[in-house]
KOLDO-527958 format. One record per residue (C-alpha): residue number from 1; x, y, z. Coordinates in nm, 4 decimals, padded with zeros to 6 digits. Layout:
BEGIN
i  xx  yy  zz
NUM  X  Y  Z
...
This chain:
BEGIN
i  xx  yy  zz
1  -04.4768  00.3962  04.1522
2  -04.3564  00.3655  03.8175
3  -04.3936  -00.0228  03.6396
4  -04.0680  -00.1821  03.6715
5  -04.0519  -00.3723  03.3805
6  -04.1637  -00.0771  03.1724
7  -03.8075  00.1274  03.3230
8  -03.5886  -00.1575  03.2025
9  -03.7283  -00.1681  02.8347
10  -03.7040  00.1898  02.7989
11  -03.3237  00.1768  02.9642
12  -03.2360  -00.0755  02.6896
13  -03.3829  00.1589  02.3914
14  -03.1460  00.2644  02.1813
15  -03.0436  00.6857  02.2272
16  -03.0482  00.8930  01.9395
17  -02.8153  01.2390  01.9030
18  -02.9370  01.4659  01.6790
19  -02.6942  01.7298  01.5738
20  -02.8023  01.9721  01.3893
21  -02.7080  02.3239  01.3168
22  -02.7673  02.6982  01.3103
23  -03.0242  02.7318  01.0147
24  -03.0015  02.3986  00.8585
25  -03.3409  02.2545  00.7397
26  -03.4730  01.9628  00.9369
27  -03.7888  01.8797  00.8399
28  -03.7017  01.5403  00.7593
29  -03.6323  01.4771  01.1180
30  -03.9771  01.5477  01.2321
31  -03.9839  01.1695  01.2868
32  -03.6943  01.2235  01.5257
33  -03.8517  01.4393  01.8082
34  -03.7421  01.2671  02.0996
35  -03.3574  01.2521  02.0198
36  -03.1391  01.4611  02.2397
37  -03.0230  01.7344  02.0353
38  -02.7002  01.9226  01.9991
39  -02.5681  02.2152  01.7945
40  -02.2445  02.0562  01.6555
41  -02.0311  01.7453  01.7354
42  -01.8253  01.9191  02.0043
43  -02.0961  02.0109  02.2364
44  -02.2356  01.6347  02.1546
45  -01.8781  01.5239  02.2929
46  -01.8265  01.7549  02.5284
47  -02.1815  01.6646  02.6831
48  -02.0726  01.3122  02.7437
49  -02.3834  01.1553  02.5909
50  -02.3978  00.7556  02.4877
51  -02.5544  00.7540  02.2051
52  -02.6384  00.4348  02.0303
53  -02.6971  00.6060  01.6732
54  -02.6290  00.9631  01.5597
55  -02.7965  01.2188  01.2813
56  -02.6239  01.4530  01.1642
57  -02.7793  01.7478  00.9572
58  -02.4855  01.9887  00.8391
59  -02.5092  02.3408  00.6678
60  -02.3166  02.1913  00.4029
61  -02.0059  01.9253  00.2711
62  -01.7300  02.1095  00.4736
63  -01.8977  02.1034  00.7777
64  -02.0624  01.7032  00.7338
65  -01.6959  01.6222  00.6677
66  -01.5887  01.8160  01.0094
67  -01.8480  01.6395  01.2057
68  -01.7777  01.3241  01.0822
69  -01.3649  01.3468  01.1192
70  -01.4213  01.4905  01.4781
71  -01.7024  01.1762  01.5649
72  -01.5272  00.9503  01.4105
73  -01.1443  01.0426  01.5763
74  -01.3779  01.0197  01.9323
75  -01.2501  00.7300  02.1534
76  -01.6118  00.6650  02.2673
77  -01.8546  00.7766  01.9958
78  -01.6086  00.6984  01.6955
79  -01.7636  00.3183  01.6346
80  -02.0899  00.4303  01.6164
81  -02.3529  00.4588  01.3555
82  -02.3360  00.7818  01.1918
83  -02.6008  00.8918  00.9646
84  -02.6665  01.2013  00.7531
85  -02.9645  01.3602  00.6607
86  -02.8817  01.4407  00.2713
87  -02.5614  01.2905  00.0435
88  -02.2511  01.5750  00.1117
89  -02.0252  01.4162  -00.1309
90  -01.7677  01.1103  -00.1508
91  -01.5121  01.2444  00.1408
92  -01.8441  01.2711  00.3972
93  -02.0146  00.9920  00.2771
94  -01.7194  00.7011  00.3224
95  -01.6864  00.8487  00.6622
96  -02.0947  00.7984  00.7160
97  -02.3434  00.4944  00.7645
98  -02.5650  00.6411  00.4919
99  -02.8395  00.8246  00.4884
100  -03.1211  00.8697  00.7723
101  -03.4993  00.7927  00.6076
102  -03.6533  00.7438  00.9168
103  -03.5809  00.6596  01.3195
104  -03.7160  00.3468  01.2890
105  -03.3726  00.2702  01.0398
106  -03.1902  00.4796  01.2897
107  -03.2922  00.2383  01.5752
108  -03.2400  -00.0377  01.3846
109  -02.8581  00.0822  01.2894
110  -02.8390  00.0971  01.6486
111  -02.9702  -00.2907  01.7264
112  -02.7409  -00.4117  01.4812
113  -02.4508  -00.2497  01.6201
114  -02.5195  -00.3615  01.9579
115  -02.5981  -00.6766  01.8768
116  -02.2467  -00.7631  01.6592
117  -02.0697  -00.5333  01.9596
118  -02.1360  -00.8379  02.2165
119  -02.0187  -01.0836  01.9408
120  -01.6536  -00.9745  01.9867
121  -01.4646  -01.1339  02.2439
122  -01.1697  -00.8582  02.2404
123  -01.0721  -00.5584  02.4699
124  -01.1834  -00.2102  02.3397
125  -00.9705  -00.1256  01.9974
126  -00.7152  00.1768  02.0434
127  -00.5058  00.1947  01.7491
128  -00.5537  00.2300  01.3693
129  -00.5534  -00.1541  01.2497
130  -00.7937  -00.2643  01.5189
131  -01.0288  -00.0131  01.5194
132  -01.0728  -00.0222  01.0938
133  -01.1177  -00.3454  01.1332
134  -01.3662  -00.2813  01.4250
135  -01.5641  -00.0543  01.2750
136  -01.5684  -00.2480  00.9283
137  -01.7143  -00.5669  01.1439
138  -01.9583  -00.3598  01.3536
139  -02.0778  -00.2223  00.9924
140  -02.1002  -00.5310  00.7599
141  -02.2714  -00.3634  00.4724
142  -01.9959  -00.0728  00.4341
143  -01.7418  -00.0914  00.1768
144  -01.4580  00.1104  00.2042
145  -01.4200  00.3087  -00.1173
146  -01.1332  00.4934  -00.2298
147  -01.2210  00.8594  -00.3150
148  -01.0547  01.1045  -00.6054
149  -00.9546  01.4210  -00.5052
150  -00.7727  01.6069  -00.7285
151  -00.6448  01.8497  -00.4905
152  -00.4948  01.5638  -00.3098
153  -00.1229  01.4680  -00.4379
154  -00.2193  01.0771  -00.4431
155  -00.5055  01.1428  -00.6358
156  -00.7182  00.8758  -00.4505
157  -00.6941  00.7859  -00.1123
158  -00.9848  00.5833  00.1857
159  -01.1255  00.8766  00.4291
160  -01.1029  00.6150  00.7031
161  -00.8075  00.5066  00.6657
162  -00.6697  00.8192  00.6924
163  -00.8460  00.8681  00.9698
164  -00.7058  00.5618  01.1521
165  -00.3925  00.5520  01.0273
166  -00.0500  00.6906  01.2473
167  00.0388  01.0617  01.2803
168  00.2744  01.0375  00.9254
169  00.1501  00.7066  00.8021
170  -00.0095  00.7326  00.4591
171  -00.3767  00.5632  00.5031
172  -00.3036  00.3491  00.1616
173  -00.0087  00.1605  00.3902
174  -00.2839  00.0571  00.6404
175  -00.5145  -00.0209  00.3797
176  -00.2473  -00.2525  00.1943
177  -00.1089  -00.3958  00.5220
178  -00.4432  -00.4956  00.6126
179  -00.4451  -00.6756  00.2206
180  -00.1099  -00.8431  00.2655
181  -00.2619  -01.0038  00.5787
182  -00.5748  -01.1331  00.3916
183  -00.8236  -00.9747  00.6516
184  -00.9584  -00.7413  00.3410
185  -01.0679  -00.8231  00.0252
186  -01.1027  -00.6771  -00.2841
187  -01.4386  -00.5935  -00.4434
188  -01.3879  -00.4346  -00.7538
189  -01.0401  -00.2231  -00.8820
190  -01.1178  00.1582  -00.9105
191  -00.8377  00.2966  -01.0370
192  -00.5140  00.2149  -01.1312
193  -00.1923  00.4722  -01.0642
194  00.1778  00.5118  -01.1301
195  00.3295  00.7526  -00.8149
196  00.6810  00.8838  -00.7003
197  00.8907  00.6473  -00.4935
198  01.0047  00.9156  -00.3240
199  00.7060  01.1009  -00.1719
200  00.3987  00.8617  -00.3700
201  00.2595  01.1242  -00.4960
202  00.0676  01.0860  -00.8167
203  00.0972  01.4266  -00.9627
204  00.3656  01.3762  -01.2093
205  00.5201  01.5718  -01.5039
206  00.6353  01.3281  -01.8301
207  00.9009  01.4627  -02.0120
208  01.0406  01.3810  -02.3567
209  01.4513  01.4264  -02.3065
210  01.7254  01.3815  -02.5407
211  01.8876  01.0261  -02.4456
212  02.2250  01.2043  -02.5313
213  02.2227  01.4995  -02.2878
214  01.9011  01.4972  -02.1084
215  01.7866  01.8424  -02.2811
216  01.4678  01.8789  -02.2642
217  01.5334  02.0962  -02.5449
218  01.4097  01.8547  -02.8844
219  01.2231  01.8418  -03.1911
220  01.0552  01.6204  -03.4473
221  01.2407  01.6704  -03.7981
222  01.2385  01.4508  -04.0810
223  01.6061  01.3287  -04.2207
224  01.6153  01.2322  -04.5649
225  01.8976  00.9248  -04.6545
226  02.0676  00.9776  -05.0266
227  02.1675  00.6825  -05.1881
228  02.4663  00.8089  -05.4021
229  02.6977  00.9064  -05.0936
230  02.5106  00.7209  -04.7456
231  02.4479  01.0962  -04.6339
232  02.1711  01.0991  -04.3837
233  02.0970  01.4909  -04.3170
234  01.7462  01.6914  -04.2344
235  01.5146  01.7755  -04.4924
236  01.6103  02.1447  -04.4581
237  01.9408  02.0601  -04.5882
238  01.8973  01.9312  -04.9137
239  01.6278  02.1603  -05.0051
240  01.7898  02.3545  -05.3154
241  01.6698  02.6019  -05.5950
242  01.6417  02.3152  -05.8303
243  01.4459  02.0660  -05.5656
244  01.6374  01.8301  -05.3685
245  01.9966  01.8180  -05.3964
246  02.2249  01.6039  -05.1679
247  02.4909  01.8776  -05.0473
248  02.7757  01.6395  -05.0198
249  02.7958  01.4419  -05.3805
250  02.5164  01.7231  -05.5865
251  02.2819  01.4131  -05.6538
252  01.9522  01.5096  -05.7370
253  01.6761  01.3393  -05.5727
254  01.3800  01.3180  -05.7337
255  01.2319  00.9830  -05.6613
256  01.1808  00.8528  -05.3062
257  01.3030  00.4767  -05.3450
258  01.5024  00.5169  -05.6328
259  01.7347  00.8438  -05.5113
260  01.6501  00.8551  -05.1482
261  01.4528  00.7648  -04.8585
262  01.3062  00.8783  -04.5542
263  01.5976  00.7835  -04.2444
264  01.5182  00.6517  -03.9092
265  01.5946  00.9316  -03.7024
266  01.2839  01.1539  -03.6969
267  01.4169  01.3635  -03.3800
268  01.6752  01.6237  -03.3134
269  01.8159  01.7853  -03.0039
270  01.8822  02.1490  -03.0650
271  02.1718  02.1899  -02.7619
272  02.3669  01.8749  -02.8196
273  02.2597  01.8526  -03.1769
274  02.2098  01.4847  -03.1410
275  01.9995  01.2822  -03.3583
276  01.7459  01.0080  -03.2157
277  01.4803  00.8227  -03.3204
278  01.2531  00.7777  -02.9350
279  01.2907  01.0569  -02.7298
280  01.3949  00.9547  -02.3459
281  01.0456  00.9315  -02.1111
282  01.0910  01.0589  -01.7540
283  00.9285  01.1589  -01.4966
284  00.9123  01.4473  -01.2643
285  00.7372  01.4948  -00.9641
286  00.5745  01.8022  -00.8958
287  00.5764  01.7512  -00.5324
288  00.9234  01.6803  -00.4378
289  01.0643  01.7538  -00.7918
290  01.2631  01.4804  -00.8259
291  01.3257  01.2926  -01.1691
292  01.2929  00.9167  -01.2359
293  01.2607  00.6916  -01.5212
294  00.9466  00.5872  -01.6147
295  01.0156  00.2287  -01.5644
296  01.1548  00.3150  -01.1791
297  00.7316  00.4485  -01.0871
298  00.5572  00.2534  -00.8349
299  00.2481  00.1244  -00.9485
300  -00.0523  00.1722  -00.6815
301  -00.3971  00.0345  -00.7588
302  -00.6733  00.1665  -00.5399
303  -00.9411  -00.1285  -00.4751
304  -01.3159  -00.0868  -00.3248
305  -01.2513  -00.3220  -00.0281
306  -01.4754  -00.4788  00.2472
307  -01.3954  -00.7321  00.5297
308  -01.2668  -01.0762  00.4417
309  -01.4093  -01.4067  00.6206
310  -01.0030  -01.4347  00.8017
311  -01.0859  -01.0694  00.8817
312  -01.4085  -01.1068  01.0275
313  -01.2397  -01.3995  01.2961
314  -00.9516  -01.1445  01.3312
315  -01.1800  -00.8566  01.4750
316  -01.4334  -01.0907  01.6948
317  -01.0705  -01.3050  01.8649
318  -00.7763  -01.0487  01.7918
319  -00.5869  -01.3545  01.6860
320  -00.2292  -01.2695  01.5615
321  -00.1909  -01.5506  01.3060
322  -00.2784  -01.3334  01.0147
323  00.0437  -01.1324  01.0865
324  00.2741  -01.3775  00.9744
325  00.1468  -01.3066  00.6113
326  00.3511  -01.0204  00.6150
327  00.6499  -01.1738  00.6127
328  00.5603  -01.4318  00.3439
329  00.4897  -01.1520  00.1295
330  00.8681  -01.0907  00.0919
331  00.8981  -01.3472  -00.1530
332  00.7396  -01.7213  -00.0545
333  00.8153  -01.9847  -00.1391
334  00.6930  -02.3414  -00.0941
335  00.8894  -02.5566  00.1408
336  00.9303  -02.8779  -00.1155
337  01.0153  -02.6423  -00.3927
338  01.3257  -02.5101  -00.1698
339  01.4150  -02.7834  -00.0715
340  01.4421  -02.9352  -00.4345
341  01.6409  -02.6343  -00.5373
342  01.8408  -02.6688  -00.2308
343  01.9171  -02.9981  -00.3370
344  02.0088  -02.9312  -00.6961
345  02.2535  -02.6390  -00.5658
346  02.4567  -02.9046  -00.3100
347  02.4857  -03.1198  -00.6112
348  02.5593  -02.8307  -00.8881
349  02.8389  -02.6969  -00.6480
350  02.9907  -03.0807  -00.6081
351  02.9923  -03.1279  -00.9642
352  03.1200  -02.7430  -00.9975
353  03.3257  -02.5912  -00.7454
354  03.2759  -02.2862  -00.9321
355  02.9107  -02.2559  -00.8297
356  02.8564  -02.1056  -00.5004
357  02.5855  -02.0434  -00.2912
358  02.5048  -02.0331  00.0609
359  02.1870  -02.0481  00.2947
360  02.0406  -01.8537  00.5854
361  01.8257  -01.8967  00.8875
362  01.6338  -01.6109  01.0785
363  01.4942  -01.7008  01.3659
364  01.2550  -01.4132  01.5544
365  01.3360  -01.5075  01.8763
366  01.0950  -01.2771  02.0743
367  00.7741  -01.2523  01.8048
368  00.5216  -01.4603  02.0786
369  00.6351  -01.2017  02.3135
370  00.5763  -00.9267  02.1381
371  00.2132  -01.0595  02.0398
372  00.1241  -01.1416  02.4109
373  00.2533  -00.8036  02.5039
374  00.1696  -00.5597  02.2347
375  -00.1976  -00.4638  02.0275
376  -00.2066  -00.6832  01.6668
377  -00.1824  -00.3616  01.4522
378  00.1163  -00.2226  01.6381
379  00.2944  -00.5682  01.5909
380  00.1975  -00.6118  01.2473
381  00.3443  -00.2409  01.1937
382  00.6789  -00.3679  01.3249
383  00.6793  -00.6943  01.1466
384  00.5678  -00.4810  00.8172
385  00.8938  -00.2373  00.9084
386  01.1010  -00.5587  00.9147
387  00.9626  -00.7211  00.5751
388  00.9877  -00.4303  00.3593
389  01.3483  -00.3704  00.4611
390  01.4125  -00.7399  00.4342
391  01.2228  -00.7734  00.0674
392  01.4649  -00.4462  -00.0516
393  01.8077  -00.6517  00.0754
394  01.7204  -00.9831  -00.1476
395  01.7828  -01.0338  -00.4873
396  01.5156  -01.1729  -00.7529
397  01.7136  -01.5011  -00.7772
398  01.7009  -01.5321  -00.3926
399  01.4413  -01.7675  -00.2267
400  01.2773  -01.6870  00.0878
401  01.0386  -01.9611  00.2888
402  00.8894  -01.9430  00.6437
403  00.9443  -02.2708  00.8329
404  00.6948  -02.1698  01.1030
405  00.5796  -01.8742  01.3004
406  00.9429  -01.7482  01.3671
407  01.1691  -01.9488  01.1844
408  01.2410  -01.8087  00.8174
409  01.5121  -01.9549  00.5594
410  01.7126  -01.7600  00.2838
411  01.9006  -01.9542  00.0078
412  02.1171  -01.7096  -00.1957
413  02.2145  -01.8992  -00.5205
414  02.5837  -01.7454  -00.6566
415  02.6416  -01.6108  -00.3404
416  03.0146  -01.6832  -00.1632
417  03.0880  -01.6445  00.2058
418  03.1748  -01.2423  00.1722
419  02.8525  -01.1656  -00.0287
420  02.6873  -01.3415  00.2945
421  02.8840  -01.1803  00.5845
422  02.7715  -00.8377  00.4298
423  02.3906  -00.9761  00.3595
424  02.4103  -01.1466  00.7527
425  02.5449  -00.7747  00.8554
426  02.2479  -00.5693  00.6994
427  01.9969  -00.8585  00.7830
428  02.1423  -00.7956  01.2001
429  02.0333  -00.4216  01.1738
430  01.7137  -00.4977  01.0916
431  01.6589  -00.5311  01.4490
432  01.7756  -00.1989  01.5442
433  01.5217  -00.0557  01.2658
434  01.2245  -00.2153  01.4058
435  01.2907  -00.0784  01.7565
436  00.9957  00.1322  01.9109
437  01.0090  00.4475  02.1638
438  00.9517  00.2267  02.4599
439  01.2567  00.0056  02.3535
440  01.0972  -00.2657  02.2331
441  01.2150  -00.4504  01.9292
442  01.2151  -00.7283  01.6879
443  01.4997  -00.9589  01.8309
444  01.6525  -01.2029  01.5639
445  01.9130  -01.4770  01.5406
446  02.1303  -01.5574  01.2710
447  02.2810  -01.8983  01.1345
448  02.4090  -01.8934  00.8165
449  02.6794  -02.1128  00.5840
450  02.7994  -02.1015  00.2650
451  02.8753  -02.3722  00.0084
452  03.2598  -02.3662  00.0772
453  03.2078  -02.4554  00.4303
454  03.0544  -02.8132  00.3118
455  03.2398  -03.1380  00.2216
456  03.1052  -03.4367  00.0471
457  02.9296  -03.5886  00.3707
458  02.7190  -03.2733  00.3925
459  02.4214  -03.5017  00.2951
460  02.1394  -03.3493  00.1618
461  01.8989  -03.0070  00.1951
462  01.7420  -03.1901  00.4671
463  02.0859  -03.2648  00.6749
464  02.2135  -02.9075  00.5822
465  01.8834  -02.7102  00.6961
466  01.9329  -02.9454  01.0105
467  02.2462  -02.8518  01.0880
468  02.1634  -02.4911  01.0989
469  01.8498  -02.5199  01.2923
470  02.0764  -02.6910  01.5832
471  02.2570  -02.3688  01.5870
472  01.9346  -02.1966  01.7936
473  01.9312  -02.4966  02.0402
């Protein structure tokens, strides 16, 4: 009869999987004997082993970076600790644990994982901003990196992200909703990147264009300025038998300063045959082939990024409080300082009719039942919807400031009662935007006013806010 407590230690051991294939070398994972081995990472899945730790040993990158996507997009095996036998470059490496010296680090991988497993007090992760935040608690030493690939149109992007992120969701908008919500923080920046707003892809064409015509069609060409008649002409011109001759009074220039000088305009356009001196900078992309200005380019920086403290609490409790970040990001601002300027506008418009404004208040009216009923990432991807449509309706003068978690207030300075109706109209469809395939949707109530609807007993920012809040009684 076999010794009791022996069976129950050796239960508790942490399982190895060792997949390794056809004619790879494993002679490094002599040390690994008693693993349970399997020939790729769909028999390993498709034998329906738990395994605390995996090894991988690949033929070679493609294949590591296979295995890993396949392991990693598993439901049941995708949290665990993956490690590889050799380094297969960047892509497989952010996707891996590191590198497997011996079992006893294996095992160890494995302890750790279990141990910071029974630390969360959460149900099982199922979508993308759960489960990278998951699997960045479960491994505290990883660092999500972002990796060049020039065959890529966004130049850099995070493996993992991608991974995690929605069918058609760019793994950068996890990565930066995850930022905006302070649950990741940055380590160091990597790169830094101007992309398309149309398509962000960071494979773009510059182009020089005549500010006249757009032609693409210019040239550098030095004009020469005579000081006898004010004519300004290319060099070409004046060239004569005798040296330089202006063509249009027959002054001969001989001495730059005295006769002549060089002019301004150093650039021609050979189909409108306008004269410039800075050529027009645009930008083409060469995956959509659209053309913007250079100033119109979003700018993208690409951070190494690991787990903050706010996102360590987020991934042991699944608390929701961090979501509300995304709405500050629209454009905060702090409740005394609105109020002030509040304040100053009631008294401005008194003084001078002239100056209007008007103020706003958006209540979500449903957000506690959408976080009792819904997963934190899928929320925060609805409230991240909202903001970013919100952010593109105000104006840079405009001040924004939450009241609490679903009360938010607008104050729209030279703004009279028809610029609000249509800013209260776009603001209302907001909530048909946000709504999901089961139906569900951001619900939101408006109260707004504008200056002209205020007499001198109005009282102050305090009695107006008031009187708007009443409204959702």
């Amino acid at each position: 009869m076999p010794n009791t407590s022996t069976s129950v230690r050796l239960r508790v051991l942490p399982s190895i999987a060792l997949v390794v294939a056809d004619g790879a070398s494993a002679q490094r994972l002599a040390a690994l004997g008693g693993a349970a081995r399997f020939a790729g990472a769909d028999q390993l899945i498709g034998a329906g082993f738990a395994a605390d730790v995996i090894v991988l040993c690949p033929r070679d990158a493609a294949e590591a970076r296979s295995w890993l996507r396949t392991l990693r997009g598993n439901p049941r095996l995708g949290l665990r600790p993956m490690l590889l036998t050799a380094s297969y470059g960047p892509h497989a490496d952010a996707l891996s644990d590191g590198l497997a010296t011996s079992a006893d680090e294996a095992l160890q991988r494995a302890d750790e994982l279990r141990a910071r497993w029974q630390a969360l007090d959460r149900p099982e992760p199922i979508d993308g901003d759960d489960r990278l935040l998951t699997f960045l608690y479960l491994h505290p030493e990883y660092v999500l990196e972002p990796v060049a690939d020039a065959s890529d149109e966004r130049d850099y992007y995070y493996p993992l992200a991608d991974l995690y992120s929605l069918e058609h969701e760019d793994g950068f908008a996890l990565v930066s909703r995850l930022q905006q919500r302070g649950l990741l923080k940055p380590v160091r920046l990597v790169e830094r990147l101007h992309v398309c707003p149309g398509c962000a892809s960071a494979h773009l064409l510059f182009n020089e264009l005549c500010p006249q015509c757009g032609s693409i069609d210019i040239a550098e060409q030095n004009f020469l300025h005579c000081y006898a008649c004010g004519n300004v002409a290319p060099h070409e011109e004046y060239l004569g038998r005798g040296g330089l001759i202006c063509r249009k009074c027959s002054a001969r220039l001989r001495q730059i300063g005295v006769d002549y000088d060089r002019a301004l305009e150093t650039m021609t356009c050979k189909t409108c045959s306008g004269r410039f001196t800075e050529a027009e900078v645009k930008a083409r992309c060469a995956r959509c082939r659209k053309q913007y200005p250079s100033d119109a380019l979003i700018e993208r920086r690409f951070h190494s990024l690991r787990l903050s403290s706010a996102g360590e609490s987020a991934a042991r409790s699944g608390s929701v409080g961090d979501l509300f970040a995304l709405i500050d990001e629209v454009s905060y601002s702090h409740p005394a300082y609105f109020a002030q300027t509040l304040n100053w506008l009631l008294a401005l418009n008194r003084r001078h009719p002239e100056v209007h404004f008007s103020l706003l208040a958006l209540k979500f009216s449903n957000l506690q039942t959408l976080a009792a009923e819904l997963s934190r990432s899928r929320l925060a991807r609805m409230l991240d919807t909202v903001a970013q449509r919100l952010r593109a309706l105000l104006r840079g003068s405009d001040l924004f400031m939450r009241d609490d978690d679903s009360l938010c207030w607008l104050l729209l300075p030279q703004t009279a009662a028809a610029g609000l109706a249509v800013l209260r109209e776009r603001i209302e469809a907001l909530s048909a935007a946000s709504t999901q395939n089961d139906g569900r949707r951001m619900e939101m109530q408006i109260a707004s006013l504008s200056c002209a609807e205020l007499d001198e007993n109005a009282g102050d920012a305090s009695a107006v806010m008031g009187r708007l809040r009443g409204a959702f009684d």
